[in-house]
Every structure is written in C-alpha cells, then in structure tokens.
N, CA and C atoms as an extended XYZ file, in Angstrom:
279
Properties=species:S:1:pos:R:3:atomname:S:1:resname:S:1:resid:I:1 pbc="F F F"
N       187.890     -156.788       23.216 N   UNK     1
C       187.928     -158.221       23.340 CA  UNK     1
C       187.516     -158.586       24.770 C   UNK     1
N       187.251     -159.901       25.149 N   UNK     2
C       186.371     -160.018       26.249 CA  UNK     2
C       187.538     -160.859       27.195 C   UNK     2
N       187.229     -160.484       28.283 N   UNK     3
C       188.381     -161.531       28.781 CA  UNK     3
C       187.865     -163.110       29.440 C   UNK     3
N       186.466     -163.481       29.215 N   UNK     4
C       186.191     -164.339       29.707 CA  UNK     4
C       184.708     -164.574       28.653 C   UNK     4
N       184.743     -166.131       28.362 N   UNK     5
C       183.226     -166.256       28.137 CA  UNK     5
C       181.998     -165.548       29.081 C   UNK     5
N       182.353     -165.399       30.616 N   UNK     6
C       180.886     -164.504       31.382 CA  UNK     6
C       180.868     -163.189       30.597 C   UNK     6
N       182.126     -162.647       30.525 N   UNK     7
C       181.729     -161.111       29.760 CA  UNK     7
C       181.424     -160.760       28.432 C   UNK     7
N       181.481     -162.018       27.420 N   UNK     8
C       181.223     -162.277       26.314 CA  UNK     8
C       179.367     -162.334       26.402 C   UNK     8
N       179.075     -162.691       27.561 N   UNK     9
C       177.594     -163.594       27.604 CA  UNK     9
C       177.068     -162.467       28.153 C   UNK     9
N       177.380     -161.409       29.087 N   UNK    10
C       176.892     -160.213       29.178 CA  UNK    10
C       176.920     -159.406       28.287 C   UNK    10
N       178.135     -159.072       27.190 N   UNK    11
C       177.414     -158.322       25.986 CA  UNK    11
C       176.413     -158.838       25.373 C   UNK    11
N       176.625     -160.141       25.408 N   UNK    12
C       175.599     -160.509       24.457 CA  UNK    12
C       174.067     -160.571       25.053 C   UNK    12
N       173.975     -160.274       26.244 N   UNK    13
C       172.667     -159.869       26.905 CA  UNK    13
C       172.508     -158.763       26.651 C   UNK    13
N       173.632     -157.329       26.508 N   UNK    14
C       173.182     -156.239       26.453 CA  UNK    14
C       172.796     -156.046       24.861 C   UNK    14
N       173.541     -156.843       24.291 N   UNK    15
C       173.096     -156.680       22.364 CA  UNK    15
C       171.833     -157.254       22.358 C   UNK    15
N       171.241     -158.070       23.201 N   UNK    16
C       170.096     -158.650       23.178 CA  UNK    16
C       168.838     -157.479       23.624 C   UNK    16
N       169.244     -156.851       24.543 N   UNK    17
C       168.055     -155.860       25.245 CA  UNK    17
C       168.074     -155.001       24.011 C   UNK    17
N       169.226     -154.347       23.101 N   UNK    18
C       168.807     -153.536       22.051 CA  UNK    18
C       168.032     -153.950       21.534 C   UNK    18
N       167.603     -155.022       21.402 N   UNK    19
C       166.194     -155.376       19.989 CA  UNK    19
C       166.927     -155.462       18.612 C   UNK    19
N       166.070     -156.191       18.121 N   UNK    20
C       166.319     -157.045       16.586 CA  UNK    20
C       166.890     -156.069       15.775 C   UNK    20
N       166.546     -154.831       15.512 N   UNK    21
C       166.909     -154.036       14.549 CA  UNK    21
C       168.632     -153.831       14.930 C   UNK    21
N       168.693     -153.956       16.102 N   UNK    22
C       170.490     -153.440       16.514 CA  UNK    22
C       170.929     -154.448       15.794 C   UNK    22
N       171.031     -155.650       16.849 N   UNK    23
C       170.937     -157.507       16.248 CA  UNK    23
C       171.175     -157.276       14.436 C   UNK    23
N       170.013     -156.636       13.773 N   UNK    24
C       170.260     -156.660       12.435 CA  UNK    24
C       171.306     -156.360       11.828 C   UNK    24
N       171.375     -154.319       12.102 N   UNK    25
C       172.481     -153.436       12.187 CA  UNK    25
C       173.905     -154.071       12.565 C   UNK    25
N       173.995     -154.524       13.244 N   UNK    26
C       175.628     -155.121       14.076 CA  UNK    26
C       176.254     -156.445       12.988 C   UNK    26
N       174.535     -157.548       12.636 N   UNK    27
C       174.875     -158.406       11.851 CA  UNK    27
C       175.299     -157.657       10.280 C   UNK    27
N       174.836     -156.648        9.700 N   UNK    28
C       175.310     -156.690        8.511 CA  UNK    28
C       176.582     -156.015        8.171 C   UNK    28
N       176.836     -154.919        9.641 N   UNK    29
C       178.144     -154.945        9.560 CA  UNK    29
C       179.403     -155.731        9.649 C   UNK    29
N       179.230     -156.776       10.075 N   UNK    30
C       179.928     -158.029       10.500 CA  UNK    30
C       180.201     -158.161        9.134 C   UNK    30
N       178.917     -158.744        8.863 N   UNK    31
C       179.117     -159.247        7.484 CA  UNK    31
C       180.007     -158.942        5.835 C   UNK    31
N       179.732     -157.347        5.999 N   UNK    32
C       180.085     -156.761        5.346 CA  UNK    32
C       181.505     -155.672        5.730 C   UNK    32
N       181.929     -156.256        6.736 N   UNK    33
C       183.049     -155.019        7.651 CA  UNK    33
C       182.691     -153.918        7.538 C   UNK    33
N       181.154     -153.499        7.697 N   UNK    34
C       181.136     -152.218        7.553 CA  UNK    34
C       180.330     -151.761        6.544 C   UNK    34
N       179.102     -150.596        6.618 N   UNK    35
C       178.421     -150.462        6.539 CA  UNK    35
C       178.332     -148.769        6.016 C   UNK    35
N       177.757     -147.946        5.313 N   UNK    36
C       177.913     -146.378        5.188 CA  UNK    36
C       176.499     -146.040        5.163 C   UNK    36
N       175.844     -145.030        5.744 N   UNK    37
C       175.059     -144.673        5.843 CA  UNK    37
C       174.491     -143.129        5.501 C   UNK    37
N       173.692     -142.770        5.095 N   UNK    38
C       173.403     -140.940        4.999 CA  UNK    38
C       173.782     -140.374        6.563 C   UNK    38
N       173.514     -140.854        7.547 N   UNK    39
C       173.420     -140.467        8.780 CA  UNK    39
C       173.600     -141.576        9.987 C   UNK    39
N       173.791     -141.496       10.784 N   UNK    40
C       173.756     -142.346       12.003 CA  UNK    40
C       172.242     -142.379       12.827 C   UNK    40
N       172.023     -143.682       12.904 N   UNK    41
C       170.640     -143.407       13.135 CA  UNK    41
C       170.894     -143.838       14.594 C   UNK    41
N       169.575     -143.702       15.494 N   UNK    42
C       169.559     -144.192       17.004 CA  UNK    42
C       170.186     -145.181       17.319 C   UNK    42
N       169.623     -145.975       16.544 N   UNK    43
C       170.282     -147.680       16.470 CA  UNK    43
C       171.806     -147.651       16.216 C   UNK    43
N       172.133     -147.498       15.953 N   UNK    44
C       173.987     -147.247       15.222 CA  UNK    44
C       174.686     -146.634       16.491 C   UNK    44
N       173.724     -145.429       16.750 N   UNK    45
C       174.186     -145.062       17.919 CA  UNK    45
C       174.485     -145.770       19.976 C   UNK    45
N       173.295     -146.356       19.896 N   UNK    46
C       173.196     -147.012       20.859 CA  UNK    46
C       174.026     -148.261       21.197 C   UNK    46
N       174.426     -148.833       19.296 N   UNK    47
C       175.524     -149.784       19.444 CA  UNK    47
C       176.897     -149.190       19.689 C   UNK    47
N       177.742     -148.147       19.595 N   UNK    48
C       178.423     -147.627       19.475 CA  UNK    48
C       178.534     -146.996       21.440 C   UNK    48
N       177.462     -146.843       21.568 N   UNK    49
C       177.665     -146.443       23.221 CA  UNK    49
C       177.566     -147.684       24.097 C   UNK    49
N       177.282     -148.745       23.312 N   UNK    50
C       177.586     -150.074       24.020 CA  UNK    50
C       178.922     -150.827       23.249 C   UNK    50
N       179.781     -150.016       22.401 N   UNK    51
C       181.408     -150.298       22.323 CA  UNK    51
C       181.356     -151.182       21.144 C   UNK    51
N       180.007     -151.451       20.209 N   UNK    52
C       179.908     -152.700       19.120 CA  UNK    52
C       180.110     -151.969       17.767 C   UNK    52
N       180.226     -150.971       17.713 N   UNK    53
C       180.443     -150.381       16.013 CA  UNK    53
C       181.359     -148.860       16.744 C   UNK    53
N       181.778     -148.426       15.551 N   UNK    54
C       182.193     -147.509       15.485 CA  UNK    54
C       181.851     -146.791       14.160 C   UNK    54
N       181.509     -145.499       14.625 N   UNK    55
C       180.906     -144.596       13.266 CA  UNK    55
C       181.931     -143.420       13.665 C   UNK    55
N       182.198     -143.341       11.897 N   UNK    56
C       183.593     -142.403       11.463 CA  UNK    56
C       182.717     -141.325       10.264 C   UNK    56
N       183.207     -140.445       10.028 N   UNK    57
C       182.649     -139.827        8.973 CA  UNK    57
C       183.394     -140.323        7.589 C   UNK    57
N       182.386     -140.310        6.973 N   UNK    58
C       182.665     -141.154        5.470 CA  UNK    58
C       182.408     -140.112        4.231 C   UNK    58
N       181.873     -138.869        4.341 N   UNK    59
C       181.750     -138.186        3.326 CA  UNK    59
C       182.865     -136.845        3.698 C   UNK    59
N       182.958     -135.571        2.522 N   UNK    60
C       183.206     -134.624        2.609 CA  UNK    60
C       182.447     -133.976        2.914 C   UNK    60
N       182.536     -132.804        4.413 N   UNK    61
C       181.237     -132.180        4.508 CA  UNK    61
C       181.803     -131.036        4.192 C   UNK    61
N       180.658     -129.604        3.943 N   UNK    62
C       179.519     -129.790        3.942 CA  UNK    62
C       178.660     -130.266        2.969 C   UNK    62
N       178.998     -131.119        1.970 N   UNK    63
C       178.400     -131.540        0.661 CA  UNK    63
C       177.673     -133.540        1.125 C   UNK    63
N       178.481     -134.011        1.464 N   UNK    64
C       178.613     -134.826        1.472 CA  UNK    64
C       178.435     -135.894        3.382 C   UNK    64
N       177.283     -135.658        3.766 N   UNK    65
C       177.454     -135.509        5.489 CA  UNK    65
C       177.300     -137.693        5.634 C   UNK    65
N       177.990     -138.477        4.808 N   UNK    66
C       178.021     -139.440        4.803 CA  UNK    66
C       178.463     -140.290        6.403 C   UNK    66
N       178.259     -141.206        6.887 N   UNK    67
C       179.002     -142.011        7.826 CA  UNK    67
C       179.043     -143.141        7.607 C   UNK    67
N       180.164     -144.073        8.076 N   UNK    68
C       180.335     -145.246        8.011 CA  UNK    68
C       180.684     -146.142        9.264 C   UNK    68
N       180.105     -146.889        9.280 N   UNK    69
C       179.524     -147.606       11.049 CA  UNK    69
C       180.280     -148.988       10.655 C   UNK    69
N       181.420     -149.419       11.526 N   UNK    70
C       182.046     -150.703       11.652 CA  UNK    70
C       182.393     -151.836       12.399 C   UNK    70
N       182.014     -152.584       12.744 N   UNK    71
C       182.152     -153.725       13.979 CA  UNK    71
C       183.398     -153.265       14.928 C   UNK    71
N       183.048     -153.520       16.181 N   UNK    72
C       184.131     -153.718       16.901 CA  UNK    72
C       184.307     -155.368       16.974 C   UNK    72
N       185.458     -155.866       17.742 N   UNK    73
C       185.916     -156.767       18.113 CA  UNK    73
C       184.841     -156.830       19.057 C   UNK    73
N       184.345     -155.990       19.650 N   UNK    74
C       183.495     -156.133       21.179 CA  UNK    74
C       182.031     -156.685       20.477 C   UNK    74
N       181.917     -156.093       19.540 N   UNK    75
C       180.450     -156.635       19.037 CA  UNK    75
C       180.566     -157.371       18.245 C   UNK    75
N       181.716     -158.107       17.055 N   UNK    76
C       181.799     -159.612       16.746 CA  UNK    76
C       181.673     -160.691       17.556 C   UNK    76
N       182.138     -160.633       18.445 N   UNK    77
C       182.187     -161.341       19.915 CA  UNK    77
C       181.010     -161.026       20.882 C   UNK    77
N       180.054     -160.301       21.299 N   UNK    78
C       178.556     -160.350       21.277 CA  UNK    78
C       177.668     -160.670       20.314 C   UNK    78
N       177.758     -160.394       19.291 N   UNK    79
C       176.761     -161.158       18.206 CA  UNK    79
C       177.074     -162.817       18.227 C   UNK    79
N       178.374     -163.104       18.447 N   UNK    80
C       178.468     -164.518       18.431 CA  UNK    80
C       178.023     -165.318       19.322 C   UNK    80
N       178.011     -164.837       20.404 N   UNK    81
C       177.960     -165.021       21.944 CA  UNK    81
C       176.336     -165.250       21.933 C   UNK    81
N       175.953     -164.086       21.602 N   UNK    82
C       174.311     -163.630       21.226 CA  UNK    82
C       173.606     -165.317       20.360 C   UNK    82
N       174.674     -165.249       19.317 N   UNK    83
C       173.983     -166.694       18.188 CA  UNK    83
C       174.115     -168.063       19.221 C   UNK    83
N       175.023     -168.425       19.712 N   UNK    84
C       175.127     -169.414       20.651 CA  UNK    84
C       174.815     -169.443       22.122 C   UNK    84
N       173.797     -168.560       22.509 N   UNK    85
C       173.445     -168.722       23.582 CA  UNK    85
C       172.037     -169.863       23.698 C   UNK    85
N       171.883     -170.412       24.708 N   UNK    86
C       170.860     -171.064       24.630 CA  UNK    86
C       169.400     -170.329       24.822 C   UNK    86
N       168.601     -170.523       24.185 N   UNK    87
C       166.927     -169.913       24.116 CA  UNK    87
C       166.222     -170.453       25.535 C   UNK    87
N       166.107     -169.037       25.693 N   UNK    88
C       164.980     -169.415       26.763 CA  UNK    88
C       163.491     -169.938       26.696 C   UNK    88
N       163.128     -171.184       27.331 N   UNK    89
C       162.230     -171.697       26.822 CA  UNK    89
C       160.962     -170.848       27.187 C   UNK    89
N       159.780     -171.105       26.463 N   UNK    90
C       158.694     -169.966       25.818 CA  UNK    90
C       158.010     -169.675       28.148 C   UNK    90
N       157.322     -169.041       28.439 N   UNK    91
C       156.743     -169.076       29.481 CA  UNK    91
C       155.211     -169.339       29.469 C   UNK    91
N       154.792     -169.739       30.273 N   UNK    92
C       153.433     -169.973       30.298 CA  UNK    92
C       152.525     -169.374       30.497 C   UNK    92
N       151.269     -168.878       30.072 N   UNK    93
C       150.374     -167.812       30.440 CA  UNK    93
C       149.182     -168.368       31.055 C   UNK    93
C-alpha cells in the first residue's frame, strides 16, 4: 500500500515504463483476481520484481508446471494511479 498519492504516482510511472503488455497483464489480473498461466513469462516477471503481482505455483509438478500470477495491493493502486494520471500532451516534431 502506498503511503502517499507521490508514491502511488511513482508506481504508476514505473508500471508505465513496463509497456502496454505489463499495463495489460496487471489489468486482467485485477480484473479477474488473478490469472494462471503454463509458465511465467518476462512480463509477469518484471511485474512481480516491481512488487505488482505475485506468482505462486498453481500446478502439481512434475506433471503439471502450472503458475498463477495475482495483484498486489501495490499494483491495484498503480494501475489506478496509472488510469488517472493526466496525459502528456503529444510533442512537436
């Protein structure tokens, strides 16, 4: 949890530098509390080393090498942060 809207607005800069696909990833776990996957991919990972999901193992191995990737509080609260930030207007070339 964040202790201030500034540190809310810095995750949500750092969920921003991941790129859309994280952004995606983070949103459908939200959505869905959670998400299972064959594997943990880069993306899953990179959210998880920035504190926004957590991936648990979800299958029996060695049959079954399943994972399941779940919002943190830290990344409900950057994705939100992320949706209500104001857009930077376009730059000029």
């Amino acid at each position: 949890m964040h202790e201030d809207d500034q540190a809310a607005q810095a995750s949500a800069e750092v969920l921003r530098r991941l790129g859309p696909t994280a952004r995606r990833l983070l949103s459908e776990c939200v959505e869905h509390t959670g998400v299972e996957r064959t594997r943990a991919s880069p993306t899953a990972e990179a959210l998880a080393d920035a504190g926004f999901v957590f991936i648990h193992d979800a299958g029996v191995p060695p049959f079954d090498m399943r994972v399941s990737i779940t919002p943190s509080l830290l990344g409900e609260e950057a994705l939100l942060a992320l949706e209500t930030m104001p857009r930077a207007p376009p730059s000029k070339a």
